[in-house]
KETOR-183858 format. One record per residue (C-alpha): x, y, z; residue number from 1; residue in one letter. Coordinates in Angstrom, 1 decimal. Example, Ala and Ser with C-alpha at 12.3 -4.5 7.8 and 13.67 -1.06 7.14 Angstrom:
> east/north/up/nr/rest
> 12.3/-4.5/7.8/1/A
> 13.7/-1.1/7.1/2/S
END
This chain:
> east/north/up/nr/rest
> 98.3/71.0/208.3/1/X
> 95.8/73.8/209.1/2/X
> 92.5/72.8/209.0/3/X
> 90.9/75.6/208.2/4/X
> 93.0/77.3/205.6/5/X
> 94.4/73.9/204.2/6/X
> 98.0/73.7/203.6/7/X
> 100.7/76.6/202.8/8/X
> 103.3/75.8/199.3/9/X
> 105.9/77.7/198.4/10/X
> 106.7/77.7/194.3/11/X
> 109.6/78.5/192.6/12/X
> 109.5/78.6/188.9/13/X
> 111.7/80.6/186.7/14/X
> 110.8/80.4/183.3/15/X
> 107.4/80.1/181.1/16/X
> 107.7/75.9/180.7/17/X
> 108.1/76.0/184.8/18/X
> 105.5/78.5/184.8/19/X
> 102.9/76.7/182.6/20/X
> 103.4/73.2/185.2/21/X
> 103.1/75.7/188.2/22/X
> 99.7/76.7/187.3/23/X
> 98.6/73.1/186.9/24/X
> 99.9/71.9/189.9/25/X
> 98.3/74.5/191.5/26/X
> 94.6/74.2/189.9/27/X
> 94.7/70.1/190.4/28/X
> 95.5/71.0/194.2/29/X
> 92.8/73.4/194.6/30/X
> 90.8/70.7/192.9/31/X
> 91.4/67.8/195.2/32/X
> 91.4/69.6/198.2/33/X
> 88.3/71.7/197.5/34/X
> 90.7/74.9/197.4/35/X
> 91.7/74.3/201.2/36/X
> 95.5/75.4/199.7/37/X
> 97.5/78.5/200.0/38/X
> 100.4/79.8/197.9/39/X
> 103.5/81.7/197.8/40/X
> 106.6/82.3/195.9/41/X
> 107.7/83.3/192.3/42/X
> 105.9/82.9/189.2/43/X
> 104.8/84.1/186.0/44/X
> 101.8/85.1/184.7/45/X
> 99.8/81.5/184.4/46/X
> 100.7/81.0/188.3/47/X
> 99.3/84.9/189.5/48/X
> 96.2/83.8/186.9/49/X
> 96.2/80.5/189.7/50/X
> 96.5/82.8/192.7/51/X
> 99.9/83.5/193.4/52/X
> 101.5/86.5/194.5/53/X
> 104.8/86.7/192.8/54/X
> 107.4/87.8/195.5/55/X
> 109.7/89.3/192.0/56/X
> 109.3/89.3/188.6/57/X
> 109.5/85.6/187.5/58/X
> 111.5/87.3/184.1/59/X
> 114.7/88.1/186.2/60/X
> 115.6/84.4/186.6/61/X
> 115.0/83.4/182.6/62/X
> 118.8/83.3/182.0/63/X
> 120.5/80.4/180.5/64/X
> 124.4/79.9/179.5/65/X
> 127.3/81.3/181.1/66/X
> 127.8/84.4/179.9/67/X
> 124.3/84.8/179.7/68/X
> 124.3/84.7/183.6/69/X
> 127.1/86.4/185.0/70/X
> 125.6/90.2/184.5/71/X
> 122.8/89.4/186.3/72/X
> 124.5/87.3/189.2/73/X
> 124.3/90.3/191.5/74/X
> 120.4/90.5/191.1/75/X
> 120.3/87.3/191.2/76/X
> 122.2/86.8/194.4/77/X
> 120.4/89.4/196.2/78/X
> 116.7/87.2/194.9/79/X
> 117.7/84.2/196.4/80/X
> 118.5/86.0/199.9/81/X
> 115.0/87.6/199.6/82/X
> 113.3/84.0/198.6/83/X
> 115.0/82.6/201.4/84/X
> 114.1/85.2/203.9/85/X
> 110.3/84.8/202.7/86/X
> 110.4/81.1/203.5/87/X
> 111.7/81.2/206.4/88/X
> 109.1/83.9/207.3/89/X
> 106.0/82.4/206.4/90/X
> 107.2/78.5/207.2/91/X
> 105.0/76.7/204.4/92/X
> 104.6/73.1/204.5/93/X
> 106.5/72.8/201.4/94/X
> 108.3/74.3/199.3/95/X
> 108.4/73.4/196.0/96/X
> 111.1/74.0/193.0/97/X
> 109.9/73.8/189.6/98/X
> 112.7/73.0/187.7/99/X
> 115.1/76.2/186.7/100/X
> 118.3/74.2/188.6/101/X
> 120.0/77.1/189.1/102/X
> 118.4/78.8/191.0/103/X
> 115.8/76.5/193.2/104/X
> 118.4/73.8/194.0/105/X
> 120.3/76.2/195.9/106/X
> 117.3/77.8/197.4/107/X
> 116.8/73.8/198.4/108/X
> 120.3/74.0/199.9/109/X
> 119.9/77.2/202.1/110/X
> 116.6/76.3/203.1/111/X
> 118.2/72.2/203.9/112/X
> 120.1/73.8/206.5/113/X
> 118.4/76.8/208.1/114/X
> 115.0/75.1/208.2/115/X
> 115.0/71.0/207.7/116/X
> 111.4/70.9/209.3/117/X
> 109.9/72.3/205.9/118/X
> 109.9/69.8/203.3/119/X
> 111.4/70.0/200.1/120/X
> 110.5/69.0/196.7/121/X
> 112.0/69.1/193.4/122/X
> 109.6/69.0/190.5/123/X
> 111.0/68.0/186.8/124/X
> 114.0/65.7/187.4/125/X
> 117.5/67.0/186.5/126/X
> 118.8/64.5/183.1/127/X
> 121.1/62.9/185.2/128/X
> 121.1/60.4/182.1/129/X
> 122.3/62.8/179.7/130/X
> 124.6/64.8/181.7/131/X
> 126.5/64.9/185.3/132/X
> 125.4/62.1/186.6/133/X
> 126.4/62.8/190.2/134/X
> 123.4/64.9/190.6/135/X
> 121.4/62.6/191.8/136/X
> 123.3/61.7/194.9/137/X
> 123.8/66.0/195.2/138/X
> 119.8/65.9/195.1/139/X
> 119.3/62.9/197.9/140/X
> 121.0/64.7/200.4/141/X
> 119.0/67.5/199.9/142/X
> 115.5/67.0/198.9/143/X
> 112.5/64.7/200.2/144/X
> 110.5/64.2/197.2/145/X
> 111.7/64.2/193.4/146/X
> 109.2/64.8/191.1/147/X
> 109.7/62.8/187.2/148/X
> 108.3/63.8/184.1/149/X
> 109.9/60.9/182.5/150/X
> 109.0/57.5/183.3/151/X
> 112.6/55.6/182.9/152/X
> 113.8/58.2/185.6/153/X
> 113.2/57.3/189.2/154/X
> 115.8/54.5/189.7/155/X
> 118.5/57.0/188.7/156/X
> 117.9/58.9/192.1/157/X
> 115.9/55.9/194.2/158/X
> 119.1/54.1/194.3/159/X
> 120.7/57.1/196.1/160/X
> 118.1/56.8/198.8/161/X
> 115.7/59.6/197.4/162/X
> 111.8/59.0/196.7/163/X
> 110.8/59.6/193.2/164/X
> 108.1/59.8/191.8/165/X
> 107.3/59.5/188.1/166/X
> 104.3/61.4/187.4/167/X
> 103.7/62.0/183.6/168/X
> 104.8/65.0/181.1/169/X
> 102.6/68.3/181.5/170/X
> 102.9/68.4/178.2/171/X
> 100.1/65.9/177.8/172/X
> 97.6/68.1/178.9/173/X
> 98.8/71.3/177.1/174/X
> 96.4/71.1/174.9/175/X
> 98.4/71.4/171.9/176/X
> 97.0/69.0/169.6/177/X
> 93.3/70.4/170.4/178/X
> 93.6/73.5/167.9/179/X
> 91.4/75.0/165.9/180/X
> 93.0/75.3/162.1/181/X
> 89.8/77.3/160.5/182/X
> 89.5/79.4/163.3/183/X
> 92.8/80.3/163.0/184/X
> 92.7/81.1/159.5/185/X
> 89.5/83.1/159.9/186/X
> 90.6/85.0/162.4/187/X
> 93.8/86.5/160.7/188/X
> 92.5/86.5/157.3/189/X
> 94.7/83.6/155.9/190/X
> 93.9/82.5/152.3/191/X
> 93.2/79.2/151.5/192/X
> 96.5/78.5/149.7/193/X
> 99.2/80.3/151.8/194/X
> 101.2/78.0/153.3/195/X
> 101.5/78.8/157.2/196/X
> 105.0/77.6/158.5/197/X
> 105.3/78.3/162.8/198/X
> 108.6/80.0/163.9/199/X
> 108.8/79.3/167.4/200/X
> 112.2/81.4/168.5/201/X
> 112.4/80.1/172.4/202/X
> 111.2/82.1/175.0/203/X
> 114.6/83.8/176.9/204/X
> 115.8/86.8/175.3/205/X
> 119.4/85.2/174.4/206/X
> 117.4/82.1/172.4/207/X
> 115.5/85.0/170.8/208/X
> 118.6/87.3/169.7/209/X
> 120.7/84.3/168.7/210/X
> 117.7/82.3/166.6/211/X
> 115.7/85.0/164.9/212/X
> 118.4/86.3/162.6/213/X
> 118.6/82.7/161.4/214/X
> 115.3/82.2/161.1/215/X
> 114.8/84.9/159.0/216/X
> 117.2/83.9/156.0/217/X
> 115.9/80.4/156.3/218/X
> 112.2/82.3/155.4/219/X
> 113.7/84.3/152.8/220/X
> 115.5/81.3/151.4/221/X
> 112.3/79.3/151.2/222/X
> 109.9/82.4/149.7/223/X
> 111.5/81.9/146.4/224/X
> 110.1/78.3/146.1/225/X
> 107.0/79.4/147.9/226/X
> 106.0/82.5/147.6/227/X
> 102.7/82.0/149.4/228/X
> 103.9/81.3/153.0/229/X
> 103.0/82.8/156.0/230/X
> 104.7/82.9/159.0/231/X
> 103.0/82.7/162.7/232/X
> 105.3/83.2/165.4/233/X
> 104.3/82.4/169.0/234/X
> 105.4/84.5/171.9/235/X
> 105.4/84.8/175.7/236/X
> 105.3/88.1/177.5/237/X
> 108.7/88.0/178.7/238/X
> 110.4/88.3/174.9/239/X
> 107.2/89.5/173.5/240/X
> 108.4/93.2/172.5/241/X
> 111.8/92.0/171.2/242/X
> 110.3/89.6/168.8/243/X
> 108.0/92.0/167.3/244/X
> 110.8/94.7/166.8/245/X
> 112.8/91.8/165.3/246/X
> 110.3/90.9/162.9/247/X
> 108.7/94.4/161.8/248/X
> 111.0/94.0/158.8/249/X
> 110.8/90.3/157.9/250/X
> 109.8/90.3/154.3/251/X
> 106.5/88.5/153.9/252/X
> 103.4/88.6/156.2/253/X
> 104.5/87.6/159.9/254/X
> 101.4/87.1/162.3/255/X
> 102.3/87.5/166.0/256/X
> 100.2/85.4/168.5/257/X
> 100.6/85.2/172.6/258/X
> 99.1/83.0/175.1/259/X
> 98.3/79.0/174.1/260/X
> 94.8/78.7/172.9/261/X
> 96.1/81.1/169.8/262/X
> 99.2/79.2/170.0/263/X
> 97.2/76.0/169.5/264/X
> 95.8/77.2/166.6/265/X
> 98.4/78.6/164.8/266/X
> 100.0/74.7/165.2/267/X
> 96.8/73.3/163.6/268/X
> 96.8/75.7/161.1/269/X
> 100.4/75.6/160.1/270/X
> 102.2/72.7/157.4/271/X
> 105.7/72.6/159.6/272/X
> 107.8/74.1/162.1/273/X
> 110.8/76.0/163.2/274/X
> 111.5/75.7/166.5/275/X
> 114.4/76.6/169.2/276/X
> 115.0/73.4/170.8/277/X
> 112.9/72.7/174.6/278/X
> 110.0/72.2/175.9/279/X
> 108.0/73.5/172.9/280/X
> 109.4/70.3/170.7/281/X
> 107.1/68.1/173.0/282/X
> 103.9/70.5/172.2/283/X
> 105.0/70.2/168.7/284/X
> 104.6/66.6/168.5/285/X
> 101.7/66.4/170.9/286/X
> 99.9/68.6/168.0/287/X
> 101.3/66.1/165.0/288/X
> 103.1/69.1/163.6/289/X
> 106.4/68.0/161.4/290/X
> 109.4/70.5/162.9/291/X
> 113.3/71.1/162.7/292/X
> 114.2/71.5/165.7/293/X
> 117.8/74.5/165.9/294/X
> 119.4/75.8/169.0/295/X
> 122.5/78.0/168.9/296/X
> 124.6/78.9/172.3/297/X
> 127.7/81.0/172.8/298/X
> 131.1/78.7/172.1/299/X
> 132.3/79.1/174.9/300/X
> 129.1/77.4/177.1/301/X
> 128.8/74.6/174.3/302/X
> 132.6/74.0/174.6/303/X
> 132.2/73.3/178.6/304/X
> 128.7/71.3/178.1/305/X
> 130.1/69.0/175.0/306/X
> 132.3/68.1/177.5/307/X
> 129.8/66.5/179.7/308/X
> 126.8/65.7/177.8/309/X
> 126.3/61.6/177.6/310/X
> 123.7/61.4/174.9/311/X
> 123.3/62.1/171.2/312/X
> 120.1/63.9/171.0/313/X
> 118.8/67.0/172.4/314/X
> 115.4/66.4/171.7/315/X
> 113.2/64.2/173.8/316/X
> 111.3/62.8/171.1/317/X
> 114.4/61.9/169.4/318/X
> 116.2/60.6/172.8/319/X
> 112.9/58.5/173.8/320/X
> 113.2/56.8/170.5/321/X
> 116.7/56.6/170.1/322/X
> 116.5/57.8/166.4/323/X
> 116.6/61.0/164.6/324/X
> 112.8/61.6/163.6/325/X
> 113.5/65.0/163.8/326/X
> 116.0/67.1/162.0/327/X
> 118.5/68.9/164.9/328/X
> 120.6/71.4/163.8/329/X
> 122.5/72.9/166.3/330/X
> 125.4/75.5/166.7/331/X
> 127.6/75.1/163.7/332/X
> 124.8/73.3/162.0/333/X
> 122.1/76.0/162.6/334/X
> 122.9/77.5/159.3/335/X
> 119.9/79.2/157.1/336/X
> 120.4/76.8/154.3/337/X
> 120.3/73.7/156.3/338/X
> 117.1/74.7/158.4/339/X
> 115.8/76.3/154.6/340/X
> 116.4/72.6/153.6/341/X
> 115.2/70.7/156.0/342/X
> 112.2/72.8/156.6/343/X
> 111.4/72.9/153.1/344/X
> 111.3/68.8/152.9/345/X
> 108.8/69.1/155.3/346/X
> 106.8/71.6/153.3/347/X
> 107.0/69.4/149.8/348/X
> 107.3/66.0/150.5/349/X
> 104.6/64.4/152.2/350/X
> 106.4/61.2/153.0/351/X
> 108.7/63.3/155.2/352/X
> 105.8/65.2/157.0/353/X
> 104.0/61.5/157.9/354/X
> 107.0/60.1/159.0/355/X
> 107.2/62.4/162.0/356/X
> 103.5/62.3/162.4/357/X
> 103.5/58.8/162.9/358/X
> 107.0/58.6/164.9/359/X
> 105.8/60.8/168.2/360/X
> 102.5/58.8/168.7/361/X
> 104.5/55.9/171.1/362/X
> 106.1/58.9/172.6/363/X
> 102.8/60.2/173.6/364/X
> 102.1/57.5/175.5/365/X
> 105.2/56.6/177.2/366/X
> 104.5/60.6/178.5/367/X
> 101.3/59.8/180.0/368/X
> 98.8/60.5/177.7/369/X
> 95.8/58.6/178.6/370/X
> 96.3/58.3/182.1/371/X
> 95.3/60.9/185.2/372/X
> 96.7/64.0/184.4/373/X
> 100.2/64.5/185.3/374/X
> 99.5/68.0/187.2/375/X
> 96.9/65.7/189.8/376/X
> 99.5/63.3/190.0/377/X
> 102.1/65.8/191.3/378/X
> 100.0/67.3/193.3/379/X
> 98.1/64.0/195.0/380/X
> 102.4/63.0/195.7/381/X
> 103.1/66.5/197.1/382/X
> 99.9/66.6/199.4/383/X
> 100.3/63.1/200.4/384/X
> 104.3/64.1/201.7/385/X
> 102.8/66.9/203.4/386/X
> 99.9/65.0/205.3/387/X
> 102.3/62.4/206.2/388/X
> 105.0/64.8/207.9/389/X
> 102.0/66.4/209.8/390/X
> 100.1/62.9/210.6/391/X
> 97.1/64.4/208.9/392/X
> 95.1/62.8/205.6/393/X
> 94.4/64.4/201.8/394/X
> 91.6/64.3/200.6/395/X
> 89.9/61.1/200.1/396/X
> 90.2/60.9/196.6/397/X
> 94.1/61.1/196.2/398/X
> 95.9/58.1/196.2/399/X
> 98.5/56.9/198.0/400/X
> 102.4/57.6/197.1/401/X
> 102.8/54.0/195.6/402/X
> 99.8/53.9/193.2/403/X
> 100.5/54.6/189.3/404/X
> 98.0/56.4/187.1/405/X
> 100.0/54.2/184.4/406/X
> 99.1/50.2/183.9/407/X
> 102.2/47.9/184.3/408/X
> 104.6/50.8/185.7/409/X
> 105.6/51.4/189.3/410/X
> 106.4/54.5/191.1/411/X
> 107.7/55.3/194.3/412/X
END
């Protein structure tokens, strides 16, 4: 690697959850390299706040579902010929794919066969456990390194001959269970008695269209039992406008917050949650906060994916402890009087509300709370791969591939 100028990575990420675990890589390699690190490629708004210069708007790849996606597969065509042509331009010493599957994996691909001196690396590892199991071998043949958020992951894909590395949940050090409840009140002029319930819609425009006409009737269902509530809704940039339209004529006091320290706050502050199902269920329980977790897609995609999903859960607290802690309605269940119901349990009965509380604790841990952050993990395994194709060293500090950050667990 350069000297001088340290290392060049090219990231990929292509929605706000693979934006957030950019931006961490990216500060915990600056940190253990003493900022002798460059970057390129396509991020949102937490990555450019890191140093990166987006190459497009990290918005036009937030698509999910099939018909979600075909419209935009000309654009979207057209950006992976341009990410391509910018790797092969610059030649960094890695490029790495933050999740978003459809799109960086056949970046991977591309870049496999037109340039198989750059190394490759795949961060968050597809749920070959839950779904199209065959991946794994798909991902051997392409990448070098696999990056795992989940710690029961890497023989799934180490068996296939491909490195893996499990390296802890980014969730851990979100920050989500370090808000400020009073502040929060204070600041928006909450009374002591409302009730504050979180909506937290997704954070692609089709999760947002689908879920907040649901969400609404569950609210107006649950204001005649509790007349004092007050809704906080969470946003990103990307659907920020369309939820605020949506909700200029919900009938009780909305509060609309963007960026995660308000977030935070608003999760401290609030009694329960309503949330589309994702990444956002993790900061959820990371913060203690009770939720019902509801997702909705068009019939069509769920009729292809029920087809080849192999586990009974879609959320990860509820996979990891094989048990339904918290409520999933989803598609024909995502109905305003079962999330009004279930939501409402949460509000009133206190039982209910501890029972969750108490649930996602174990699940912290097995996500790597209390170990080295995951985002220094990543990076110490992505630096390490590139000082060992270049016969060069990290810096001192960062350990070797095979060293855990966890007691009693192995890693590649």
């Amino acid at each position: 690697m350069n000297e001088t100028r340290g290392p060049l990575l090219f990231l990929i990420a292509g929605e706000p959850s693979g934006d957030a675990l950019g931006a961490r890589f990216m500060a915990a390699c600056k940190r253990l390299t003493g900022g002798r690190v460059r970057f390129a490629g396509i991020g949102g708004e937490r990555m450019i706040a890191e140093g990166l210069e987006s190459l497009f708007p990290m918005g036009e790849l937030t698509l999910f579902g099939v018909f979600e996606l075909l419209p935009h597969l000309p654009n979207l065509l057209r950006r992976m010929d341009q990410t391509v042509e910018e790797v092969l331009r610059l030649r960094p010493d890695a490029v790495i794919g933050i999740d978003s599957p459809g799109f960086t994996v056949r970046i991977a691909k591309r870049l496999r066969q037109q340039a198989p001196d750059i190394a490759l690396v795949h961060y968050v590892a597809p749920t070959v456990w839950a779904w199209k199991p065959k991946r794994a071998a798909k991902y051997a043949a392409i990448y070098d390194h696999l990056l795992a958020i989940l710690p029961f992951e890497p023989p799934y894909f180490e068996r296939e001959g491909l490195a893996c590395s499990f390296v802890g949940h980014s969730v851990v050090e979100s920050g989500a269970g370090q808000g400020d409840a009073a502040r929060f009140r204070a600041e928006h002029g909450i009374a002591d008695d409302a009730r504050v319930v979180a909506v937290l819609p997704g954070s692609r425009k089709g999760e947002v269209s689908r879920l907040l006409p649901d969400f609404r009737a569950t609210v107006e269902r649950l204001l005649s039992t509790h007349p004092n509530l007050v809704v906080v809704v969470p946003t990103v940039a990307t659907v920020r406008d369309r939820v605020a339209a949506a909700l200029a004529d919900w009938p009780l006091r909305t509060i609309l917050v963007e960026g995660d320290s308000a977030k935070y706050d608003a999760f401290a502050a609030a009694e329960a949650a309503l949330a589309a199902s994702g990444t956002v269920a993790l900061e959820l329980a990371q913060a203690r906060l009770p939720a019902v977790i509801a997702y909705r897609l068009n019939p069509v995609t769920v009729a292809l994916y029920r087809r080849l999903i192999r586990v009974k859960y879609v959320n990860l607290v509820n996979l990891m402890l094989d048990r339904m802690l918290v409520p999933e309605l989803l598609q024909e269940e995502c109905r305003p009087d079962r999330l009004a119901a279930e939501l409402g349990r949460l509000l009133d009965d206190p039982a209910a509300r501890a029972a969750q509380v108490d649930g996602v604790a174990e699940v912290a841990r097995w996500l790597g709370q209390g170990g080295t952050p995951p985002s220094e993990r990543a990076a110490r395994v992505v630096l390490d791969l590139v000082a060992m194709r270049q016969g060069d060293h990290v810096a001192d500090q960062a350990p070797r591939l095979s060293e855990s950050p966890f007691k009693g667990e192995e890693t590649s």
